[in-house]
C-alpha positions as CSV (number, residue, x, y, z in Angstrom):
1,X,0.0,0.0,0.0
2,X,3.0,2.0,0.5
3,X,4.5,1.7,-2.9
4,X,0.6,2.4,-4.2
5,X,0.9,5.6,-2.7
6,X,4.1,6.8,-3.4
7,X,2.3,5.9,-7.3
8,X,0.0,8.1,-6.9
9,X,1.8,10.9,-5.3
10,X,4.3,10.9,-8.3
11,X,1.2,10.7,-10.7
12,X,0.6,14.0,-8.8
13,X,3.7,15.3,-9.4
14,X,4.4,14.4,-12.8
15,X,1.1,15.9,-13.8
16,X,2.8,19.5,-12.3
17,X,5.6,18.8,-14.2
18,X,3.9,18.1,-17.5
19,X,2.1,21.2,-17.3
20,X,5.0,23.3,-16.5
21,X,7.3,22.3,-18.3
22,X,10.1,22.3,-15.8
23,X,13.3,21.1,-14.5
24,X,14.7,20.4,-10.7
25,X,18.0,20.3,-10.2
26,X,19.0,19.3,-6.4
27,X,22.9,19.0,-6.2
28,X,25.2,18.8,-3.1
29,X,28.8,19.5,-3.1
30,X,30.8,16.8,-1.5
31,X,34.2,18.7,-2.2
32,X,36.1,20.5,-5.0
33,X,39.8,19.6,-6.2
34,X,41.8,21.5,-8.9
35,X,38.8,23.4,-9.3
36,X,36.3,20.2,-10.2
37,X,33.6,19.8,-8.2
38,X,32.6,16.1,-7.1
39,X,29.0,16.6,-7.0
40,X,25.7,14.2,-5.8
41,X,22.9,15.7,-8.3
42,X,19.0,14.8,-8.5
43,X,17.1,15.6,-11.0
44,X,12.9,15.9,-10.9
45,X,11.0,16.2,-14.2
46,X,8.6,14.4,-16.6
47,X,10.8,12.2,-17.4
48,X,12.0,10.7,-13.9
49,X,8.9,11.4,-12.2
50,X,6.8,9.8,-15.0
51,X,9.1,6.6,-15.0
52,X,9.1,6.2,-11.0
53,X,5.4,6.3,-10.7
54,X,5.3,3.7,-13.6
55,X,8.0,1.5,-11.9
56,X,6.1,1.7,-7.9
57,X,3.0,1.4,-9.7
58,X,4.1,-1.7,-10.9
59,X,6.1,-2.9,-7.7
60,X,3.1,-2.7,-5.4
61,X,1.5,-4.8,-7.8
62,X,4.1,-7.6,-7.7
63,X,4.0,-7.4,-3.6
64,X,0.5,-7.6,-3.3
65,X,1.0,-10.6,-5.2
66,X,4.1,-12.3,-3.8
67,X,2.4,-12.0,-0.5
68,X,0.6,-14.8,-1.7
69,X,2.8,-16.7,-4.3
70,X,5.4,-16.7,-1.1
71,X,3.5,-17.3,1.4
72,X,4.8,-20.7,1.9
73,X,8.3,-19.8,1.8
74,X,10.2,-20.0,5.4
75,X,12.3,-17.1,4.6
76,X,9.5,-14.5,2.8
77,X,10.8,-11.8,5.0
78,X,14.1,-12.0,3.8
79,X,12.8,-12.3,0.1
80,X,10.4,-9.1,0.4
81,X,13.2,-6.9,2.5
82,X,15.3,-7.6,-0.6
83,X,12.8,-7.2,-3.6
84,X,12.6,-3.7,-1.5
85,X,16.2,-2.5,-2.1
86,X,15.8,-3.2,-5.7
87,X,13.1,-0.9,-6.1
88,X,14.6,1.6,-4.3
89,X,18.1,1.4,-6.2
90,X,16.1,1.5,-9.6
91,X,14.4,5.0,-7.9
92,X,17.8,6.5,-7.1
93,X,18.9,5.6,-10.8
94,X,15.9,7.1,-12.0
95,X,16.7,10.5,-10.4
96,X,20.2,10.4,-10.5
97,X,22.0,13.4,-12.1
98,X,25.9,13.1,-11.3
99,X,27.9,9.9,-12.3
100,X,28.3,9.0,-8.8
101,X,24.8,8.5,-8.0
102,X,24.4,6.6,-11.5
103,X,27.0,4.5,-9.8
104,X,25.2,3.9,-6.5
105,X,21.5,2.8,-8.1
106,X,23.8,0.9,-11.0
107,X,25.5,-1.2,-8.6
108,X,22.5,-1.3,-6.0
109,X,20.9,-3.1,-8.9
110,X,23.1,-5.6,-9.6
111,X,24.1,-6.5,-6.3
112,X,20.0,-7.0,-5.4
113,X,19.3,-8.7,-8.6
114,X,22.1,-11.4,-8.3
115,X,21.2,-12.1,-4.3
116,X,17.4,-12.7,-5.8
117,X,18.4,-14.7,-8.9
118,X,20.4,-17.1,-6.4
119,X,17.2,-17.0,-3.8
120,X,16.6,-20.6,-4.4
121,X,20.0,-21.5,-4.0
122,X,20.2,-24.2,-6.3
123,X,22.8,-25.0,-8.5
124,X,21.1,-23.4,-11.7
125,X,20.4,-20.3,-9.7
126,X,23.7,-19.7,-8.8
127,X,25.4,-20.3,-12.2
128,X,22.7,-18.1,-13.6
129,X,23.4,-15.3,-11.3
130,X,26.7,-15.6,-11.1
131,X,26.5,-15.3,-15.4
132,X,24.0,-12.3,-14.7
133,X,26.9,-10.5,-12.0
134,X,29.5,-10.9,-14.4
135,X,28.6,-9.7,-17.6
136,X,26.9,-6.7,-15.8
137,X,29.8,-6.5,-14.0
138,X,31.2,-5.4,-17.8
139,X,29.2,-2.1,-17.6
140,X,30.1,-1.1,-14.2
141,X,33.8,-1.4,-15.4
142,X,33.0,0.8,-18.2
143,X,30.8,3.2,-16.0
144,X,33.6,3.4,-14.2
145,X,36.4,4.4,-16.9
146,X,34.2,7.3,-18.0
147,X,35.2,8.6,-14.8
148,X,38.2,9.3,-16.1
149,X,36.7,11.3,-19.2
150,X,34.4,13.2,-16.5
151,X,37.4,14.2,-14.5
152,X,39.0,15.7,-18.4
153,X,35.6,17.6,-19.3
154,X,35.5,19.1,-15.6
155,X,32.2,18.0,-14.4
156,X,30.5,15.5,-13.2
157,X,26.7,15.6,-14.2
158,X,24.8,13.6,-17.3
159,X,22.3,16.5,-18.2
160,X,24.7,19.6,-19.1
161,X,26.2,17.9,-21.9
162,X,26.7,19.9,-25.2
163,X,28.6,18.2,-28.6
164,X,31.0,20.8,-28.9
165,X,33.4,19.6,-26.2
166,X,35.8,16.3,-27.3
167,X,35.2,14.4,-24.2
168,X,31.7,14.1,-23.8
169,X,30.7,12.3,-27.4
170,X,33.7,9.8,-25.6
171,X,31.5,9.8,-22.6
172,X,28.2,9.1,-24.3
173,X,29.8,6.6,-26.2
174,X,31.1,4.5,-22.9
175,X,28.1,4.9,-21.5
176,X,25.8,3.7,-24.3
177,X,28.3,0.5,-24.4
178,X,27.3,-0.1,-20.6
179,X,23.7,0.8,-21.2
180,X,23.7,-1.9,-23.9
181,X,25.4,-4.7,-21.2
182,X,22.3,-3.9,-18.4
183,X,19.7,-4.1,-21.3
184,X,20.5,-7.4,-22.2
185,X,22.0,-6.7,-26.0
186,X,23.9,-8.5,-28.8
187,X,26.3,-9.8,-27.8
188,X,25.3,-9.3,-24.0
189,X,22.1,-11.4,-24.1
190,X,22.6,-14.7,-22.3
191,X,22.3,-13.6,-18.8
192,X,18.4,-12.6,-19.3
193,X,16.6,-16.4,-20.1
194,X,19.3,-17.4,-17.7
195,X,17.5,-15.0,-15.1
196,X,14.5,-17.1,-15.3
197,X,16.1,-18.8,-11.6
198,X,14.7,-16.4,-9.7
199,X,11.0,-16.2,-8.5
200,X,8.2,-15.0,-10.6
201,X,7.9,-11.9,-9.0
202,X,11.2,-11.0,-9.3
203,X,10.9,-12.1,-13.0
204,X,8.2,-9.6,-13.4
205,X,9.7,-7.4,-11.6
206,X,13.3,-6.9,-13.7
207,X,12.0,-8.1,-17.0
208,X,9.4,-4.8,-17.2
209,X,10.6,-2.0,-15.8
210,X,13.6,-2.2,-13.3
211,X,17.1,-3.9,-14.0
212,X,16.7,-4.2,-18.0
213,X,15.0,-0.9,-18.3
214,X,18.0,0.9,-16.4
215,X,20.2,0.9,-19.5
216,X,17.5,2.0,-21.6
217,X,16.6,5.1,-19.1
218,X,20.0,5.9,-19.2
219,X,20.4,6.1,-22.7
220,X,17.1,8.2,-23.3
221,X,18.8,10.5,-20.5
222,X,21.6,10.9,-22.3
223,X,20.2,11.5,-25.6
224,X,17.8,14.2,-24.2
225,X,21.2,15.8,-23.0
226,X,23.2,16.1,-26.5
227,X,22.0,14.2,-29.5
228,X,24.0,10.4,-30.6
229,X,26.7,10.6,-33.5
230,X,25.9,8.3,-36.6
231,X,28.5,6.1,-35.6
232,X,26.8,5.6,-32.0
233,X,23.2,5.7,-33.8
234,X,23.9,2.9,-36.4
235,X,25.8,0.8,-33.1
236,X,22.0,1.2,-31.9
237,X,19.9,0.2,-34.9
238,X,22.3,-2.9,-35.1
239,X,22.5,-4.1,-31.6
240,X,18.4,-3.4,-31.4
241,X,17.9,-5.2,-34.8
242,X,19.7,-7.9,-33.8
243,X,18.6,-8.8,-30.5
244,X,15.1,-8.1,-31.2
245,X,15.4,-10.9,-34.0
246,X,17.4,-13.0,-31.9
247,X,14.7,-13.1,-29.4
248,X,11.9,-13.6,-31.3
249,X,13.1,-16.5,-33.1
250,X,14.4,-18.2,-30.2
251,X,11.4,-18.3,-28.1
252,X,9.8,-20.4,-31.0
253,X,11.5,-23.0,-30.3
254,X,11.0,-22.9,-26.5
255,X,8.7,-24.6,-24.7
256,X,9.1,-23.5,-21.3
257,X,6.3,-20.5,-20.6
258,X,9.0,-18.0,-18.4
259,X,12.0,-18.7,-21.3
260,X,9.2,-17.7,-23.7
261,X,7.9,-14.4,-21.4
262,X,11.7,-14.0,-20.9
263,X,12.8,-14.1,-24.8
264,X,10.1,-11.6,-25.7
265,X,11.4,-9.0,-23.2
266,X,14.8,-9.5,-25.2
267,X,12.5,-8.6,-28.2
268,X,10.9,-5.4,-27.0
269,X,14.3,-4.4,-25.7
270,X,15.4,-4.6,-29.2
271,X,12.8,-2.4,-30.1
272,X,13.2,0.5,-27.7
273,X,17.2,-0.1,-28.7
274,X,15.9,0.6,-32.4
275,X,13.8,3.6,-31.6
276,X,16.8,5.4,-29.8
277,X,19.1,4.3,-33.1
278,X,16.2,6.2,-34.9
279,X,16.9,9.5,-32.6
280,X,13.2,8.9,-31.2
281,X,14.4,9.0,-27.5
282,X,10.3,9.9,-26.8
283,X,9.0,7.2,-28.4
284,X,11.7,5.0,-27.0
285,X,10.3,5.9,-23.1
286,X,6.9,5.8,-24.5
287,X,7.5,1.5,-25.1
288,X,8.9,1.6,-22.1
289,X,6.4,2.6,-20.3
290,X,3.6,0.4,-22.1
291,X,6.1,-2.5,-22.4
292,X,6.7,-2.4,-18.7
293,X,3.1,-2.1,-17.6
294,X,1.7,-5.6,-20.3
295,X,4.9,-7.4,-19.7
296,X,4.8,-7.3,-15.8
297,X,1.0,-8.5,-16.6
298,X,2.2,-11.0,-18.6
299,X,4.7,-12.5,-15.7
300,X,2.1,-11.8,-12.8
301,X,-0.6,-14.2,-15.2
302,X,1.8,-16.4,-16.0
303,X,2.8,-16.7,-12.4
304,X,-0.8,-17.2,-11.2
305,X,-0.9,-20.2,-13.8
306,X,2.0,-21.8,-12.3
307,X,0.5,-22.0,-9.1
308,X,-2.8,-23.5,-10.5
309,X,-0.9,-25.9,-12.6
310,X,1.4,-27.7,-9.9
311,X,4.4,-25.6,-11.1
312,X,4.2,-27.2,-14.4
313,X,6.1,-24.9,-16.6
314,X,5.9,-27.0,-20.3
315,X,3.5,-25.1,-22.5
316,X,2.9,-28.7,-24.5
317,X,0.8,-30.1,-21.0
318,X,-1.3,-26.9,-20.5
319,X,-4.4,-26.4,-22.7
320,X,-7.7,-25.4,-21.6
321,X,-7.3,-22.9,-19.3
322,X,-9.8,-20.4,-20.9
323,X,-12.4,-22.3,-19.5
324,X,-10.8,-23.0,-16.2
325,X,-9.2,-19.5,-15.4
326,X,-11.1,-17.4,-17.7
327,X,-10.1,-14.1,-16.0
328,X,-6.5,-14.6,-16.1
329,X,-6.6,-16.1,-19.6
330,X,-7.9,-13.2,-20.7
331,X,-4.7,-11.3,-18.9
332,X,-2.7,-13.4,-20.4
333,X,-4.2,-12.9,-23.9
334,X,-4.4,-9.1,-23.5
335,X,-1.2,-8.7,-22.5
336,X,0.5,-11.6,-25.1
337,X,-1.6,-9.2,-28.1
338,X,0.5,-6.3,-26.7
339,X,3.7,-7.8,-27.9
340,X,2.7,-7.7,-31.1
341,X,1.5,-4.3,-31.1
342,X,-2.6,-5.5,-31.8
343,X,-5.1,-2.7,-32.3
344,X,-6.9,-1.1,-29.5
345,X,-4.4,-2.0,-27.1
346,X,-1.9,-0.3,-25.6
347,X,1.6,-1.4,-26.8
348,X,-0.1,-0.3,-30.7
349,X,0.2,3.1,-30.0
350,X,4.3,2.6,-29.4
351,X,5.5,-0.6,-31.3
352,X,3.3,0.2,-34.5
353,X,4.4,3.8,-34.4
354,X,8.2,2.8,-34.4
355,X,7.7,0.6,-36.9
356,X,6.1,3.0,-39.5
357,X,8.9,5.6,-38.8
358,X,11.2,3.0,-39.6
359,X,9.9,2.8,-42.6
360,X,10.2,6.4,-43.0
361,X,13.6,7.1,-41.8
362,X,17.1,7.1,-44.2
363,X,18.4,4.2,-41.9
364,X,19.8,1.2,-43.8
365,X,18.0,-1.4,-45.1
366,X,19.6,-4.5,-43.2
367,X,18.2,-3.1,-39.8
368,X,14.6,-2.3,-41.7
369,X,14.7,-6.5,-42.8
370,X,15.8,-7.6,-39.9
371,X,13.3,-5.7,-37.4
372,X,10.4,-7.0,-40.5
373,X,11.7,-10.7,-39.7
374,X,11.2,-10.0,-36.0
375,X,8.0,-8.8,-36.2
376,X,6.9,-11.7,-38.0
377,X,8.9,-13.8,-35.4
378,X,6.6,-12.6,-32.2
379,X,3.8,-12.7,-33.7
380,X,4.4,-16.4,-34.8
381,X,5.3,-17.4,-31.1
382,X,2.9,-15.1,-29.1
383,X,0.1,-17.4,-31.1
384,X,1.6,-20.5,-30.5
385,X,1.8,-20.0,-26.8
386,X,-1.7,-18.9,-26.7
387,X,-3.3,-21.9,-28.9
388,X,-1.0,-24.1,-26.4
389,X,-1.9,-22.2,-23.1
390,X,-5.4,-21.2,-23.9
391,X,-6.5,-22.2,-26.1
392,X,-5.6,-26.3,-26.6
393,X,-6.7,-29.4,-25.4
394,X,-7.4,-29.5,-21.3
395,X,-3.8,-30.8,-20.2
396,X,-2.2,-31.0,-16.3
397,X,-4.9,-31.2,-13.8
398,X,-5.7,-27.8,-11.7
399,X,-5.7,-26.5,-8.5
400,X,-8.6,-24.8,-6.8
401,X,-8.9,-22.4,-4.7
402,X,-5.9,-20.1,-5.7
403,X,-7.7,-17.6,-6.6
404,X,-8.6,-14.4,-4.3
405,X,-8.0,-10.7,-3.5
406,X,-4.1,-11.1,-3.6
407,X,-3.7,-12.4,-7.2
408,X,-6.8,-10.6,-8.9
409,X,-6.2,-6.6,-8.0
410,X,-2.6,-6.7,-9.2
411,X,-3.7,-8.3,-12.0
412,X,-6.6,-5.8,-12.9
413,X,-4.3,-2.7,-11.9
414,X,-1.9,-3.7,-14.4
415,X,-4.7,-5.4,-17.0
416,X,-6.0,-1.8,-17.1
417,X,-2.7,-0.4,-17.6
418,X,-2.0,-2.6,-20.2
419,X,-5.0,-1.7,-22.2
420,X,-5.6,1.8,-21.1
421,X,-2.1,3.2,-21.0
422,X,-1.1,4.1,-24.6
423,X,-4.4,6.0,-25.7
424,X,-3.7,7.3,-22.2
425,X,0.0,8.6,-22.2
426,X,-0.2,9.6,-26.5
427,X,-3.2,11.8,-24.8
428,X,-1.6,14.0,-22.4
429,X,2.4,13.6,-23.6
430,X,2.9,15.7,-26.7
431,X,6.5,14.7,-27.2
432,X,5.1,10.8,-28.2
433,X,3.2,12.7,-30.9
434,X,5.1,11.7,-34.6
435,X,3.4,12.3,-38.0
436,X,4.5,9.5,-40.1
437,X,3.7,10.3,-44.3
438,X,3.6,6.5,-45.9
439,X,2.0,5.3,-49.0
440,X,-0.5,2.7,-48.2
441,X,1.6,-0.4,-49.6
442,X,4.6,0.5,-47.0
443,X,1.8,0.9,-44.1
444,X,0.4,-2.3,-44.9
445,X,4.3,-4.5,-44.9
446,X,4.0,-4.0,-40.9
447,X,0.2,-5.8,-41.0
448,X,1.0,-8.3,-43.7
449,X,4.5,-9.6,-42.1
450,X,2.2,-9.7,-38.6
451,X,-0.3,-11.7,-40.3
452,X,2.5,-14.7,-42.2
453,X,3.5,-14.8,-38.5
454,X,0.0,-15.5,-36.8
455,X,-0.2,-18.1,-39.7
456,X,2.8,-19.7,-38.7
457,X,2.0,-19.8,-35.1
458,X,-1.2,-21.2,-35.7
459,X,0.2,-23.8,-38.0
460,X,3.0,-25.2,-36.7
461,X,2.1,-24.9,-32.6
462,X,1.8,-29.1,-33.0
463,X,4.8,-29.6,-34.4
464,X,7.9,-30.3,-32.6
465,X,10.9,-27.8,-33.3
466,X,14.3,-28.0,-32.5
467,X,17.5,-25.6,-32.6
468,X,20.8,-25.7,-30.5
469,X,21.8,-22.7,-31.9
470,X,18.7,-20.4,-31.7
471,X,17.8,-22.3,-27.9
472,X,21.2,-21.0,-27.0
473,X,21.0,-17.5,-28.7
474,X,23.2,-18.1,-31.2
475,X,26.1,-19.7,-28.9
476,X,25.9,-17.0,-26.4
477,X,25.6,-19.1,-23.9
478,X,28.1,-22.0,-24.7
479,X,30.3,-19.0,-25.6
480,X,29.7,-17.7,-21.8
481,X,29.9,-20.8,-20.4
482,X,32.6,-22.7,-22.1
483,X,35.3,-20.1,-23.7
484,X,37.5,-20.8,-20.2
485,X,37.0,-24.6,-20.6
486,X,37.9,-24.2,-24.2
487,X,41.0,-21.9,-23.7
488,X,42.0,-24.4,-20.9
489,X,42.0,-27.2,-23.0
490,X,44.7,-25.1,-25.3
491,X,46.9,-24.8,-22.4
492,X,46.4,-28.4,-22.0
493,X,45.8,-28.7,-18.2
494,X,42.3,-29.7,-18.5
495,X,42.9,-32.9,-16.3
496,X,43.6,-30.6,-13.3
497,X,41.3,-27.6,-13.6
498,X,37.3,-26.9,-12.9
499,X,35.4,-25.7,-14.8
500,X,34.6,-22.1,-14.2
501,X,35.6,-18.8,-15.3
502,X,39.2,-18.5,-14.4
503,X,40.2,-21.6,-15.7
504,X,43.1,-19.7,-18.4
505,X,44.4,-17.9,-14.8
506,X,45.1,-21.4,-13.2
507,X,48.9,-21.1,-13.7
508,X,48.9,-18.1,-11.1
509,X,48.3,-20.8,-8.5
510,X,50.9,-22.7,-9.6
511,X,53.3,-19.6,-9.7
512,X,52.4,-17.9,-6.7
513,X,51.7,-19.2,-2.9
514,X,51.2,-16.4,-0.6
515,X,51.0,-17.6,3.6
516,X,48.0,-18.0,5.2
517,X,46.8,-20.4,2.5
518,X,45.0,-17.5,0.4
519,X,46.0,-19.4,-3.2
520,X,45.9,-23.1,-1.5
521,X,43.2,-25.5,-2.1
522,X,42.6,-25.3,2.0
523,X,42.1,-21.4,2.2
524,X,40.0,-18.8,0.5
525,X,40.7,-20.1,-2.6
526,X,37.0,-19.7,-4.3
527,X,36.4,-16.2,-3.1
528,X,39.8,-15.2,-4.1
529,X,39.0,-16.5,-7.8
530,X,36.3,-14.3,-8.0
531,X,38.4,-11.5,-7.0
532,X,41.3,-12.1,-9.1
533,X,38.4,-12.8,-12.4
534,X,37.1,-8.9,-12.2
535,X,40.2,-7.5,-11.1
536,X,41.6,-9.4,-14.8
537,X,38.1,-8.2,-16.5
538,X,38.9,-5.0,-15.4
539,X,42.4,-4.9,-16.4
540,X,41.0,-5.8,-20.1
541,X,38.9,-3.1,-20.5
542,X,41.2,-0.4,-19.0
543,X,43.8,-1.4,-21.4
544,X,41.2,-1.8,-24.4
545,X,39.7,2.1,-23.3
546,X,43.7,3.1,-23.7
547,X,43.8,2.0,-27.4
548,X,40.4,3.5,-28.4
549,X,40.9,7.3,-27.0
């Protein structure tokens, strides 16, 4: 009820600041040397106000419902004190102004999101968040060279950024590459499906509008700031392209309902990624906010399904529910018909408008065929998950009685969102407002390639489809995975080494032994691979930013 009303307040507030027009600047001095100040800066407008409503709006609604989805769980406490700090380290993101209090939220996130990925502590929890810590561990590296470039410009803040000095177009640049490592993009991807460990309300949690999202916002903050080079822009409508593609396709061949929920988020990141490429930072925040409102739908319905269903995950041995849950089948169909941008519902007013000036803009024509083949990828998935989950034969048996107050009002406050919101936010927001000039047969690509894909879904939801290399993005994940196992076996000491990450580093084992058994197999050994793994990632990227600037 808390986080409900902190919703509301900054619905309040961001109404003020949508009417004035206006910009708050809070910044404290911490001290000055050679005439730079280190600064702690807020900022309050339409923008962060706007996005923290959205994200506490959506955070009450995942409590209300854990309180019931973890009610079972011996250490619930724990789990909600620590879903807590999440959303408060996305909130001091969101309102961050100086690169130090990016820092604080940036890290605040990761270190929540790995201690909630691991929350089950098995074993596949704790390789998938230890995956998740290190390749986010990449952008905080990065975050943390542009320090350097911050210290050359003479300030420390992300909003007073002009194109005319050097240094900041090195800035944006570093911090676009982090943006892209917390947003989940080629080749940064394998860490998100892998997040699936964690509970479903954590789930809905970071795959709508909190860990995956913080990239994105910071992105959109930036470009608001100064506008993105070519070079930077085209990085954009790659990586966006790419990923969106990449996780449309895969989650065809999935049968497991989170990988699927969990590939789609990978799609609409794309998406938003494409829209910034496009220098439509607006229209990027507008997805956001109507991506983050159906998706964390989609995860609460899915979740609610889960607990009818035994746990049973396997889209194949579901079927039927539209007669047995019709309520949140009908979630789960509103918010699935939001991926794919559907008429009359929310996530049309964003997706479909992004699409159509991408058919208008002079961007190159790989990115325009590969975001077409990704369209027609989600909507060939999104239908053969409903015709399995909805809309099949009856399949696993049910359990009654899971339904009450706890898992229906989060579900309707986000149901309403998700149908509501665009019309809603287009209404009131004149920055989403685009006027796209087409000729019909272009307008009509977007619906067609939509259409092949519904086909398809419908079509081939029976068959049985296999892919190593789309079910593991493309070898991200092996290449995650096994590149120290593989390098090992080059050294040719694979007979004495795990498996793990710092498998290459063995030799400095065998080279140095310092007392008090720190190196030995009888000491700290585990914790101080770990250490000695970043401290050698961050060696890498220090030398790598000398070479580039």
């Amino acid at each position: 009820m808390l986080l409900f009303c902190y919703s509301l307040f900054m619905f309040t507030m961001g109404y003020i600041f949508l009417m004035l027009s206006g910009t708050v600047i809070l910044e404290l001095e911490l001290f000055s040397l050679s005439g730079i100040p280190f600064t702690f800066s807020l900022i309050l407008d339409k923008i962060s106000v706007s996005f923290s409503m959205v994200v506490t709006l959506i955070s009450g609604s995942v409590f209300f419902f854990s309180s019931k989805y973890m009610e079972e769980d011996p250490f619930s406490t724990r789990f909600i004190w620590i879903l807590l700090s999440f959303v408060v380290s996305m909130n001091l993101l969101i309102f961050s102004g100086s690169i130090f209090f990016v820092l604080l939220g940036w890290d605040g996130l990761g270190i929540t999101s790995f201690a909630l990925i691991i929350y089950y502590e098995s074993s596949e929890s704790q390789m998938a968040g230890f995956q998740t810590l290190m390749i986010n561990r990449i952008g905080d590296v990065i975050i943390v060279l542009s320090c350097f470039l911050f210290c050359c410009s003479g300030q420390f803040t992300v909003f007073a950024m002009s194109d005319s000095v050097y240094y900041f177009s090195g800035i944006v640049t570093l911090l676009c590459v982090a943006a892209l490592t917390k947003s989940a993009q080629f080749p940064f991807s394998s860490w998100l499906p892998a997040a699936m460990a964690a509970p479903t309300p954590v789930s809905a949690l970071v795959h709508s509008s909190t860990l995956v999202t913080a990239g994105i916002f910071l992105v959109i903050r930036l470009s608001h700031s100064m506008p993105l080079s070519p070079e930077l822009s085209s990085l954009l409508l790659l990586c966006g392209s790419v990923t969106c593609l990449l996780g449309g396709w895969a989650a065809t061949f999935e049968n497991d309902i989170k990988k699927v929920i969990a590939l789609s988020t990978l799609s609409q990141l794309g998406v938003m990624v494409f829209s910034l490429g496009m220098n439509f930072p607006s229209l990027s925040l507008f997805h956001l906010y109507t991506h983050a409102l159906f998706k964390a739908l989609l995860f609460l319905a899915a979740g609610h399904i889960l607990m009818m269903t035994f746990g049973n995950q396997d889209v194949r041995s579901m079927g039927g529910l539209g007669l047995s849950m019709p309520f949140t089948s009908l979630m789960f169909t509103v918010s699935s018909l939001c991926l794919i941008g559907a008429p009359f519902m929310s996530a049309f007013y964003s997706k479909h408008l992004i699409l159509e000036l991408m058919l208008s803009s002079p961007i190159n024509v790989i990115s325009v065929l590969l975001m077409l083949f990704a369209t027609m990828m989600t909507a060939k998935y999104v239908f053969r998950t409903l015709k399995g989950v909805v809309w099949g034969k009856t399949g696993a048996p049910l359990v009654s009685g899971c339904s009450d107050i706890f898992t229906f009002l989060p579900v309707f406050v986000l149901g309403t969102g998700a149908v509501m919101g665009g019309e809603f936010i287009s209404s009131i927001e004149i920055s989403t407002l685009e006027f796209v000039f087409l000729p019909s047969s272009y307008s009509s690509v977007i619906n067609l390639v939509t259409l092949v894909g519904i086909t398809l879904g419908l079509i081939m939801s029976e068959m049985e489809l296999k892919s190593f290399s789309l079910s593991t993005l493309f070898f991200l994940t092996p290449l995650v995975y096994g590149s120290p196992k593989v390098f090992s076996k080059f050294l040719g000491v694979l007979g004495v080494l795990d498996y793990g990450w710092l498998e290459p580093y063995f030799l400095i084992k065998k080279k140095f032994y310092w007392g008090g058994g720190v190196f030995s197999q009888e000491g700290v050994w585990p914790n101080s691979r770990l250490m000695i793994s970043v401290m050698f990632m961050s060696l890498l990227f220090i030398i790598a930013s000398m070479f580039v600037y």
